[in-house]
C-alpha atoms as one frame of an Amber mdcrd trajectory, in Angstrom:
protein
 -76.453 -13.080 -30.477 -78.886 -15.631 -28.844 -81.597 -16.462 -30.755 -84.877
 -16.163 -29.084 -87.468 -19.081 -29.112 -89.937 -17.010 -31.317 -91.601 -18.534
 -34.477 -88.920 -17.371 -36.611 -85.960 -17.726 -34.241 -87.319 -21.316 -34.051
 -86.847 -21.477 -37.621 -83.448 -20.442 -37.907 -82.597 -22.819 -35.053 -83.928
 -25.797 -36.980 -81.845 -24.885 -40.097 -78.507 -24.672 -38.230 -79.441 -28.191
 -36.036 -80.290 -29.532 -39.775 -76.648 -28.213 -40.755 -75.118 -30.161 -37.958
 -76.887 -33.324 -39.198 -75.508 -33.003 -42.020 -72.502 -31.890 -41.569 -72.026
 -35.411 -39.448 -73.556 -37.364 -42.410 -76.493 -38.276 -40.635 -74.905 -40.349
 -38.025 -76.985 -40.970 -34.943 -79.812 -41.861 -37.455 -80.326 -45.446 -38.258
 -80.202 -48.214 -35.007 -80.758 -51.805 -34.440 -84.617 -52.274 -33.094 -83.011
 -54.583 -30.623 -80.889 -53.309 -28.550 -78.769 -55.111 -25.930 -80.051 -52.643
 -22.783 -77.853 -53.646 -19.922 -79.957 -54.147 -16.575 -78.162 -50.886 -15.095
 -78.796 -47.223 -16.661 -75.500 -45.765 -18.584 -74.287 -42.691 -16.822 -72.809
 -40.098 -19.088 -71.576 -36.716 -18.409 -71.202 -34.362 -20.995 -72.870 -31.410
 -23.126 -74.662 -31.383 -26.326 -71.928 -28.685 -28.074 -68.594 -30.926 -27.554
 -67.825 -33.106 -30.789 -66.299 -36.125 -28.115 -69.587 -36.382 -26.816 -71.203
 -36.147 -30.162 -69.104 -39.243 -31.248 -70.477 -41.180 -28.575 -74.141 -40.093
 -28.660 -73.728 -40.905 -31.756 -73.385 -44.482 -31.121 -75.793 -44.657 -28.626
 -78.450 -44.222 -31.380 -76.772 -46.824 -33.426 -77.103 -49.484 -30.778 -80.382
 -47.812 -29.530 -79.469 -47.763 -25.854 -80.556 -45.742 -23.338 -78.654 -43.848
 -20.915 -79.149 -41.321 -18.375 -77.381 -37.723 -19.441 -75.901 -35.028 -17.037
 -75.061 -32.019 -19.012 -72.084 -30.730 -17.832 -71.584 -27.545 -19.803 -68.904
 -24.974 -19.485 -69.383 -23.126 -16.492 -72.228 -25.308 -15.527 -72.134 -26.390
 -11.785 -74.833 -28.998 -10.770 -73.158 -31.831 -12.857 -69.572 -30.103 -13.902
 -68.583 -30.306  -9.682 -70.044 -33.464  -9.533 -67.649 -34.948 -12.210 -64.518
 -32.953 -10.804 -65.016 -34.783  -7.289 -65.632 -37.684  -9.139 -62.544 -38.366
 -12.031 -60.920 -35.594 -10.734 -61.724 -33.066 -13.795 -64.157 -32.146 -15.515
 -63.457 -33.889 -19.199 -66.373 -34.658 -21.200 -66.958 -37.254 -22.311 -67.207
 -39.960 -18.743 -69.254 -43.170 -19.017 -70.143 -44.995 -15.865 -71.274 -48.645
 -16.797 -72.056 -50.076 -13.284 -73.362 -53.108 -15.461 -68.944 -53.816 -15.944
 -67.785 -51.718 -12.478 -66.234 -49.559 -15.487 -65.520 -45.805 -15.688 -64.267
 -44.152 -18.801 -63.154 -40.780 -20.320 -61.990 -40.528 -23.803 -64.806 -41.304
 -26.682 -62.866 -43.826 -28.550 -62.499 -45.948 -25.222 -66.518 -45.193 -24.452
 -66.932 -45.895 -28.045 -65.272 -49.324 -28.381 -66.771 -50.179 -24.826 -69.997
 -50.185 -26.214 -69.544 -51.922 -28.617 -67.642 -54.609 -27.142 -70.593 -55.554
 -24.416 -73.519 -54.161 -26.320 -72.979 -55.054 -29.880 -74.235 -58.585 -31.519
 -70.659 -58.388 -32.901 -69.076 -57.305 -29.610 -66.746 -55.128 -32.260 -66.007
 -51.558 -33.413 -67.182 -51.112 -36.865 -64.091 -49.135 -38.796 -66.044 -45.863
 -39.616 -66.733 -45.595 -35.577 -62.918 -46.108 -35.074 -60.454 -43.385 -35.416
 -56.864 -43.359 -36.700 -53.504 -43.907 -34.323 -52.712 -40.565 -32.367 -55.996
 -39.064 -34.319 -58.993 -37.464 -31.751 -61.379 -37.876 -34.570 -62.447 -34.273
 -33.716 -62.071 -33.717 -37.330 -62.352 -30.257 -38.563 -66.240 -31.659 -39.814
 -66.769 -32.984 -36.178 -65.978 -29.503 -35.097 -67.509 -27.491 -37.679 -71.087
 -29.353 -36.879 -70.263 -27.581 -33.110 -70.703 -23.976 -34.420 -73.967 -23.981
 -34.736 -74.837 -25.197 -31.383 -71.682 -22.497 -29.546 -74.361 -20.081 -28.133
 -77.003 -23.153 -27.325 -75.757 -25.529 -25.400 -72.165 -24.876 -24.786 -72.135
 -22.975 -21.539 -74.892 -22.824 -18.459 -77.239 -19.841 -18.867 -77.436 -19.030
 -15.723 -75.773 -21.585 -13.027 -76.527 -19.850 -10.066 -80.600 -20.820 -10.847
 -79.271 -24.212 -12.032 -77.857 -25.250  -9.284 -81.282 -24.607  -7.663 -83.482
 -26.271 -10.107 -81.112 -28.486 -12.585 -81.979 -31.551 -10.429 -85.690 -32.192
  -9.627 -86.661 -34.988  -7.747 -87.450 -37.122 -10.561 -85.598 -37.324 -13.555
 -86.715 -36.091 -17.094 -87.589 -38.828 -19.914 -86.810 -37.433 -23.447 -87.668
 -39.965 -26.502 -85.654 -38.896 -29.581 -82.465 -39.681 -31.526 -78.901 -37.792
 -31.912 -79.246 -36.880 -35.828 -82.834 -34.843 -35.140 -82.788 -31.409 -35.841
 -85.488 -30.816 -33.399 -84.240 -33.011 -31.024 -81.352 -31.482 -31.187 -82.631
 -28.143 -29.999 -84.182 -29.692 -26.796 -80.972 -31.372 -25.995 -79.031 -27.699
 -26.136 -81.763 -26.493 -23.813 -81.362 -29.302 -21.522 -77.669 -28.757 -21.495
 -77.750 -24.970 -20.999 -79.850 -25.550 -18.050 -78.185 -28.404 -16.650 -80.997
 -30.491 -16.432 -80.290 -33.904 -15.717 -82.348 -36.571 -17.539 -82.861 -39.953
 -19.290 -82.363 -39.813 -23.009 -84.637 -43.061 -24.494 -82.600 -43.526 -27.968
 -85.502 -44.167 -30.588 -83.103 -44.923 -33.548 -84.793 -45.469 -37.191 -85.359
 -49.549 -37.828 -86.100 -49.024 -41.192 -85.970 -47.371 -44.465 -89.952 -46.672
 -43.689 -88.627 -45.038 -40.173 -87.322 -42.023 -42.291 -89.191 -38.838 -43.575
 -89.919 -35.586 -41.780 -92.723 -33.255 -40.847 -95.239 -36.332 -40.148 -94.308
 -37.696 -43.815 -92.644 -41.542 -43.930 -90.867 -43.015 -47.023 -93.521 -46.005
 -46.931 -96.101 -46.938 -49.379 -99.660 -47.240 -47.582-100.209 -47.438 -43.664
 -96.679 -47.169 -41.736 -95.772 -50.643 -39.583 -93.023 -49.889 -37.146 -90.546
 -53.352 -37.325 -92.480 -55.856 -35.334 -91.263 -56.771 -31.808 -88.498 -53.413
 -32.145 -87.975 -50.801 -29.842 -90.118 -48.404 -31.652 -93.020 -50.823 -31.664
 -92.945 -51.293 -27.817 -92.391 -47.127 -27.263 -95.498 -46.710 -29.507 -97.889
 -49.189 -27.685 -96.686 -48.619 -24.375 -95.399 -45.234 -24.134 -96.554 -42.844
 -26.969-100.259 -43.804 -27.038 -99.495 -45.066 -31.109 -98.027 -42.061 -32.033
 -94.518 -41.476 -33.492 -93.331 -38.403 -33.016 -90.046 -36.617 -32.103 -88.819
 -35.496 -29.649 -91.555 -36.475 -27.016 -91.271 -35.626 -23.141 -92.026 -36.746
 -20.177 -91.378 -35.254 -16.954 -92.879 -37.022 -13.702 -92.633 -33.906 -11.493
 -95.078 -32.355 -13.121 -96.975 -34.757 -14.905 -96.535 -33.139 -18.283 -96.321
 -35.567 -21.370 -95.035 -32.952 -24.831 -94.398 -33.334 -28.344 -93.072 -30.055
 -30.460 -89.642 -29.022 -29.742 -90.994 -25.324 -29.474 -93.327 -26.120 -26.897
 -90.774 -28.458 -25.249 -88.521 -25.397 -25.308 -90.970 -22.363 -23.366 -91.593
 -25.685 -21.099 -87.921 -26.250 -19.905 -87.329 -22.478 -19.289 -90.611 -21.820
 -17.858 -90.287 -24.539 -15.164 -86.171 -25.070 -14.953 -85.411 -21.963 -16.157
């Protein structure tokens, strides 16, 4: 049963994205608030419901980079044909990194390329590594999937995607990978096949954390000075932190509120 986008279905929603967070330990939470951006935009295919492209998503809020997503769910069309005349199938996860002339599948080869040209260390930390002959799908990596099975998983209707999935201007979503409500936007995104740039806001700080407008900090909150989260809030978000935000050019909509987000993306690319 899909679960309408009602006050209460919105609910419900929230609690299973919430289950997924932690159900993944709250990876794709905590970043560095300064990342090494490479000049060119990351390309990556995939779709918000596979646990390969959860893994690296994952670490693309832990080194706070940006990259530009095209959700290729199952049978999606706009980005899913796209990739198979590309690589020659359509396996999710594929990085392009035009910044190293590099193309990848797999997500422990995206993983440790990421690391390796846009880590301070320039290695793979061991809990981001997986075992010999191990897909580090583990049963908890694919349990954290269920939830998102009817959201996200498959195209909703690809005959109207392929008509509207790629406006002339691309979609900017602010947000991180463990966010519940973030979460939720991405599923929509993916369902749709809308193509966009995901702007990884990771948390800098212990003070970074809380929920519902509340911050673990003692008096007014001070994003880390001269991080990512500073610059988005002064330059971007008109001093307010809040998740997800959107931003889509063609229309010259600016959103907060996943909800709203939500009736937004249907309404418009629906």
């Amino acid at each position: 049963m899909i679960i309408p986008n009602t006050p209460l279905g919105h609910t419900i929603k929230s609690l299973q994205a919430t289950t997924t967070m932690l159900l993944r330990g709250a990876r794709g939470n905590m970043g560095t608030p300064k990342p090494m951006q490479p000049e060119k935009m990351l390309v990556l295919y995939e779709h918000e419901a596979c646990p390969y492209s959860r893994r690296v998503r994952e670490v693309m809020t832990h080194l706070n980079l940006d990259f530009e997503s095209r959700p290729s769910p199952h049978k999606g069309h706009v980005y899913r044909d796209e990739l198979t005349k590309l690589a020659g199938k359509a396996q999710v996860p594929f990085l392009i990194d035009d910044n190293q002339d590099v193309k990848l599948f797999d997500s422990q080869a995206i993983i440790d390329h990421l690391f390796a040209h846009y880590s301070k260390k320039g290695t793979t930390p061991s809990k981001y590594q997986r075992a010999q002959d191990d897909d580090n799908a583990t049963l908890v990596n694919k349990a954290a999937s269920v939830a998102s099975m009817m959201r996200g998983v498959k195209a909703d209707h690809p005959k109207k995607n392929d008509a509207r999935g790629k406006p002339d201007e691309p979609l900017h979503l602010y947000g991180f990978e463990a966010s519940p409500f973030c979460r939720l936007v991405r599923e929509k995104l993916s369902e749709l096949e809308v193509g966009y740039i995901n702007h990884s806001v990771a948390r800098e700080q212990i003070q970074d954390i809380g929920g519902f407008g509340v911050r673990l900090n003692v008096g007014e909150y001070q994003p880390v000075k001269g991080g990512k989260r500073e610059r988005l809030m002064n330059e971007v978000m008109h001093g307010k932190l809040q998740f997800p935000y959107l931003v889509d050019p063609n229309t010259d909509t600016q959103m907060y509120e996943s909800k709203d987000i939500i009736n937004y993306l249907d309404e418009h690319y629906g």
